[in-house]
C-alpha positions in Angstrom: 4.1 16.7 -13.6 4.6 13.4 -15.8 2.4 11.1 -17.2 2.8 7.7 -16.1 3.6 6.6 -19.4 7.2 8.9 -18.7 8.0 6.8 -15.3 7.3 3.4 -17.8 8.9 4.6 -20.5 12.2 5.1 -18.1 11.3 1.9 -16.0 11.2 -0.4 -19.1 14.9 0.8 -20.3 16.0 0.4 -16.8 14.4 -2.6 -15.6 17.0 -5.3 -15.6 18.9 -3.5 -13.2 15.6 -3.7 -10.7 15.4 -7.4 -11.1 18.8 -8.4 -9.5 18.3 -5.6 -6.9 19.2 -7.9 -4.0 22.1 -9.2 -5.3 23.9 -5.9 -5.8 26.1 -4.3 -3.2 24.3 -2.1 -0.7 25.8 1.4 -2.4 24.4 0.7 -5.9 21.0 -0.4 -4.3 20.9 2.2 -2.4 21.6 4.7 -5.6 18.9 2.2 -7.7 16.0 3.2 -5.5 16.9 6.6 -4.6 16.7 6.7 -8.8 13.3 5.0 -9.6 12.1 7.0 -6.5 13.0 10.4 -8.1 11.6 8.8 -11.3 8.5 8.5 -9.8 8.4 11.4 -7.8 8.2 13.1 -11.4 4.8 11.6 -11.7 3.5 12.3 -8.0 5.8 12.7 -5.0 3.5 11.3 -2.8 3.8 7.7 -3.5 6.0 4.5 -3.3 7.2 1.5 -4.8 8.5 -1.7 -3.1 10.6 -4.8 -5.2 9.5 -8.2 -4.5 9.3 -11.7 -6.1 10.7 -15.0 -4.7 14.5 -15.2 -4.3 16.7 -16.6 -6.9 13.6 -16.5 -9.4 14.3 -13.7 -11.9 10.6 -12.4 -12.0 10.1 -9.2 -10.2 6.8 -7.9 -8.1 6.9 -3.9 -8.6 4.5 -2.6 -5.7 3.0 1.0 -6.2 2.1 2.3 -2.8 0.8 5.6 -1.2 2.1 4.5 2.0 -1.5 4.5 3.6 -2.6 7.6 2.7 -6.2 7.8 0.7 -5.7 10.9 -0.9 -2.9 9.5 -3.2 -5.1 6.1 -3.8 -6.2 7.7 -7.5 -2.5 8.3 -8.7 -1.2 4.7 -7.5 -4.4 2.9 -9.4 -3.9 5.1 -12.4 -0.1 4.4 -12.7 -0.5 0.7 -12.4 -3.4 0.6 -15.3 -1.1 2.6 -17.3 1.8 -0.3 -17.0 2.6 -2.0 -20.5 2.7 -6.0 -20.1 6.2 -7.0 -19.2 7.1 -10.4 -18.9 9.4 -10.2 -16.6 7.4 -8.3 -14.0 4.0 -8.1 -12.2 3.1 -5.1 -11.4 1.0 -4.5 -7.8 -1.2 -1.5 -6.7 -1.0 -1.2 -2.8 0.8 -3.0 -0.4 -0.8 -6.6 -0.2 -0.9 -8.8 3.0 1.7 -11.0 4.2 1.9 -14.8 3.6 2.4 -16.3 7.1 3.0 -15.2 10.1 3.2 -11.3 10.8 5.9 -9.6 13.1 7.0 -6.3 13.2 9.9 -3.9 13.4 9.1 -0.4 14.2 11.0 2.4 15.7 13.5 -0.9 17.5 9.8 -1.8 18.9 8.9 -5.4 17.9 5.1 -6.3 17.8 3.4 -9.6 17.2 0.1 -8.9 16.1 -0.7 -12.2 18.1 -0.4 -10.8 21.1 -2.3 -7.2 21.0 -5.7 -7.4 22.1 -8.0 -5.6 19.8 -11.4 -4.4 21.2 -14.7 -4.1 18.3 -16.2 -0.9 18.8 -20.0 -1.7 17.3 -22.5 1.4 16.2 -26.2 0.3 16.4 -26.8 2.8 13.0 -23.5 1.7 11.3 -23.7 -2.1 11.4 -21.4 -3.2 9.0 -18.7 -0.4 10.0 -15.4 -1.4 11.4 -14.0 0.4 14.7 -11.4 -0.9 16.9 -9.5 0.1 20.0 -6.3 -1.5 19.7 -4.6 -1.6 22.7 -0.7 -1.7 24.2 0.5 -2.6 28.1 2.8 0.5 27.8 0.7 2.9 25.9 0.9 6.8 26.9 -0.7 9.5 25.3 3.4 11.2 24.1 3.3 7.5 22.6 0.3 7.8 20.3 2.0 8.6 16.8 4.2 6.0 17.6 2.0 3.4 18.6 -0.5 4.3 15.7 2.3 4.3 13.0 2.8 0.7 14.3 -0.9 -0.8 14.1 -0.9 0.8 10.9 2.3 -1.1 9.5 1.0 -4.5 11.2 -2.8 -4.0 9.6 -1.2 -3.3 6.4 0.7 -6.5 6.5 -2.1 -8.5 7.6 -4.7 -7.4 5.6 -2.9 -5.2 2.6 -2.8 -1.5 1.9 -6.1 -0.7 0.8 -8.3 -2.5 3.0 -6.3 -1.2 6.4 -7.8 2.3 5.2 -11.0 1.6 3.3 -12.3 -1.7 5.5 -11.5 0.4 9.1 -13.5 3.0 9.6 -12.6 4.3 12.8 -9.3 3.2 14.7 -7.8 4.2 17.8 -4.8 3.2 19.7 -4.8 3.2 23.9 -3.7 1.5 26.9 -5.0 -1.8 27.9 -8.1 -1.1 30.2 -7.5 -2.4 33.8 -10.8 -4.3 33.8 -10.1 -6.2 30.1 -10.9 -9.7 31.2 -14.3 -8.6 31.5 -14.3 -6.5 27.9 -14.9 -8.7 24.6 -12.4 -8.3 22.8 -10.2 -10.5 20.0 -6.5 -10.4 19.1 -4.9 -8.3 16.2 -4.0 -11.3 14.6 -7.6 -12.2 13.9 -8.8 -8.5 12.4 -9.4 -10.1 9.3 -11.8 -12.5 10.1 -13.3 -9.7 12.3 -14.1 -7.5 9.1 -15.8 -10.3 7.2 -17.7 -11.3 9.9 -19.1 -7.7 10.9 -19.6 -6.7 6.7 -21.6 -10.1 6.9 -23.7 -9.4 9.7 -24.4 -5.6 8.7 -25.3 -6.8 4.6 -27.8 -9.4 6.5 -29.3 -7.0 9.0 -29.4 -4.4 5.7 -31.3 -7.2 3.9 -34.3 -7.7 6.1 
């Protein structure tokens, strides 16, 4: 294995290329990630990187990710404190949330985060845990990977990377119940005001 100063040593000769990624054609993009990918597969195989920044501005965002999973958190925050200060880029440990409004495309399945009911799951002992039932019209159980590969992708854009897995302790995915209207519940769209409000409550309640 690598150090990550080898994948920054190789990114900083190489990085020009990465900042006018967009603007090449699609076969010498496609050959530009599958590179820096290998790169940093040399480090750890298990995570990701992602190239933003606003169009037409020649500043680049690199985004380190492990794709959701915790176990490879260590080695994303260890690569990005290990990244020497380059001007032209701002480099971004896990995937952060979205700016605006959140839709998404999954397996040619669209989901609006707007319109998925989310239902709190609340522990007496755990009061400032997070659980959630979140919960689809045409949910089966042969559809659970699918649908939970889904919620993860839309918490992940609405809240970032690292809170969708250290903010949520328990998650489950399920068909809406036939008797909803008389559940509590809230809409994905608002999960994030539903975390701060529950890690509020529970730090109060821990206080007294």
């Amino acid at each position: 294995m690598q150090t990550p100063e080898n994948f920054w040593n190789w990114f900083s000769k190489h990085q020009s290329r990465y900042l006018t990624l967009g603007e090449i054609k699609p076969e010498a993009r496609d050959e530009a990630v599958n590179e820096m990918q290998l790169e940093l597969d040399k480090f750890c195989n298990q995570i990701f990187f992602e190239i933003g920044g606003d169009e037409g501005d020649h500043r680049g965002a690199l985004i380190i990710s492990a794709a959701g999973d915790p176990d490879f958190f260590p080695q994303v925050r260890e690569l990005v404190a290990s990244a020497p200060a380059m001007g032209d880029w701002e480099v971004i440990a896990f995937k952060p949330a979205q700016s605006g409004p959140v839709v998404i495309n999954y397996e040619d399945q669209s989901f609006d985060p707007q319109e998925i009911i989310v239902i709190p799951l609340l522990h007496d002992a755990y009061p400032d845990s997070i659980g959630i039932q979140v919960c689809f019209d045409d949910f089966e159980e042969a559809t659970e990977e699918h649908y939970m590969g889904a919620t993860f992708l839309m918490l992940e854009a609405l809240i970032g990377e690292e809170a969708a897995i250290n903010n949520i302790e328990y998650l489950e995915v399920c068909k809406v119940p036939e008797d909803i209207d008389d559940i509590e519940y809230l809409m994905l769209s608002d999960i994030e005001d539903h975390i701060i409000e529950v890690k509020t409550e529970g730090l109060d309640e821990n206080a007294h």
